[in-house]
C-alpha positions in Angstrom: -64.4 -12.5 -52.8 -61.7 -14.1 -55.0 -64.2 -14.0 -58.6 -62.5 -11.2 -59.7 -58.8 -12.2 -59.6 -59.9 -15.8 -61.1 -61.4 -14.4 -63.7 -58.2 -12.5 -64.8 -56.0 -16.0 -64.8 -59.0 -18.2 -66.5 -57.6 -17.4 -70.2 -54.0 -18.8 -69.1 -56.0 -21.7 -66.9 -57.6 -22.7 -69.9 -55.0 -23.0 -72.2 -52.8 -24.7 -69.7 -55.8 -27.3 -69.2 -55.8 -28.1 -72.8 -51.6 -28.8 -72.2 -52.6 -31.0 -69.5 -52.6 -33.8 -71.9 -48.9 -34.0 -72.5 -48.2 -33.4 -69.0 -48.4 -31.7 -65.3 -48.9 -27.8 -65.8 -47.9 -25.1 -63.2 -49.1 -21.4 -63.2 -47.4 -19.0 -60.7 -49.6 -16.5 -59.6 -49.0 -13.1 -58.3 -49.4 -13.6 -54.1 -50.1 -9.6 -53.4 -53.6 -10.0 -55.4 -54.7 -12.8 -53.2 -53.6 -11.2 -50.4 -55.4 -8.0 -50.9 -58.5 -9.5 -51.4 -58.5 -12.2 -48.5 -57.9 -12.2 -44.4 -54.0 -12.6 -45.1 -53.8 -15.4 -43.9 -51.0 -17.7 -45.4 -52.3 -21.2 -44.2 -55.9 -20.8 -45.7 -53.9 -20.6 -49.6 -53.5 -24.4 -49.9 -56.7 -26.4 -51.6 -56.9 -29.0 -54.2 -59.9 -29.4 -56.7 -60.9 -32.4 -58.4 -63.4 -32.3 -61.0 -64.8 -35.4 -62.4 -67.4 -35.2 -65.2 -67.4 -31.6 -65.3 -68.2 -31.3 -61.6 -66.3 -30.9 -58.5 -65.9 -34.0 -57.0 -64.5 -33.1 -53.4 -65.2 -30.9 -50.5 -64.3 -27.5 -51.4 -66.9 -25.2 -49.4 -64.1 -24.5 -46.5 -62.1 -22.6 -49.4 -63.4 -19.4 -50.5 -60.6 -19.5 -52.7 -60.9 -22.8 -53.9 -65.0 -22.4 -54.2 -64.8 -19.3 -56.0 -62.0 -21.3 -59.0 -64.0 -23.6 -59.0 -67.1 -21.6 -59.7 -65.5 -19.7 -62.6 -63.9 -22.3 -63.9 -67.4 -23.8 -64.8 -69.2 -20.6 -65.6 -66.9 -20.5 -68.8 -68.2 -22.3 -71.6 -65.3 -24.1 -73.3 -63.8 -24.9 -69.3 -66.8 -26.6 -68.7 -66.9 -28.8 -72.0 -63.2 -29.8 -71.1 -64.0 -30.6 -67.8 -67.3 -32.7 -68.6 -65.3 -35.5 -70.7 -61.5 -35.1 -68.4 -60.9 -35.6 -65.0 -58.7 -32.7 -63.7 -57.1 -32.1 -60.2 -56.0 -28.3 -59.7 -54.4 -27.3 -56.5 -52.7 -24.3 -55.4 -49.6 -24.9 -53.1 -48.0 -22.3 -50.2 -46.5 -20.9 -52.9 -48.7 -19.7 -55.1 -48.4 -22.4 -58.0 -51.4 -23.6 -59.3 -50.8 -26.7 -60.8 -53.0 -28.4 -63.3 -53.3 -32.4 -63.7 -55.3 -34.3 -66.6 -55.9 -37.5 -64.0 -58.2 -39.8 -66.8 -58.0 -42.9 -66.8 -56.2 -44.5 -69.6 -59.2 -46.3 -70.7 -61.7 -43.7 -70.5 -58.9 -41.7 -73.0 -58.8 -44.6 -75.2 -62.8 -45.6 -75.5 -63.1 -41.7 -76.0 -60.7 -41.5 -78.6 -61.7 -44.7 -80.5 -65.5 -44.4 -80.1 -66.3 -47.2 -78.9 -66.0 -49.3 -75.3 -63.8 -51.6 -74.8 -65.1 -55.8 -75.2 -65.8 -57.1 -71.5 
């Protein structure tokens, strides 16, 4: 239901993930396209995504709106790659903000960047 208008933010979602690393990101979407395409109802515009190891890691399926990010997110090639070695959490608020969040763990950054694990 909601593929379509997804697919016209993914090129700004995807840059905005790769910022993610220096901080919080927030897009603001345009509210009339959602509207059009959904029931109009306000309440059912709030969800929050996590994806952990390239995969969604919460309980979406209530969200048709959340469902159908998360499915385009991960149909696009270099998304996915980003998403399979970060851990993101992407939520849309009452206001239309999608706001992005690199959530990986310092260590897992660190043993990634150095290429190797850390002693135990």
């Amino acid at each position: 239901m909601y593929t379509q208008i997804w697919s016209k933010y993914l090129p700004i979602i995807k840059i905005l993930l790769k910022r993610t690393v220096n901080g919080d990101q927030v897009l603001d979407l345009n509210r009339i396209d959602f509207e059009r395409a959904g029931s109009g109802r306000k309440a059912g515009y709030k969800f929050s995504i996590e994806f952990t190891r390239g995969r969604v890691a919460n309980i979406i399926s209530g969200s048709a709106l959340a469902s159908d990010l998360a499915t385009v997110m991960l149909d696009d090639a270099n998304i996915k790659a980003l998403l399979a070695v970060n851990h993101y959490v992407v939520s849309l608020n009452t206001k239309f903000q999608l706001s992005m969040k690199n959530v990986t763990p310092k260590e897992e950054v660190a043993s990634d960047a150095n290429g190797e694990e850390a002693a135990g």
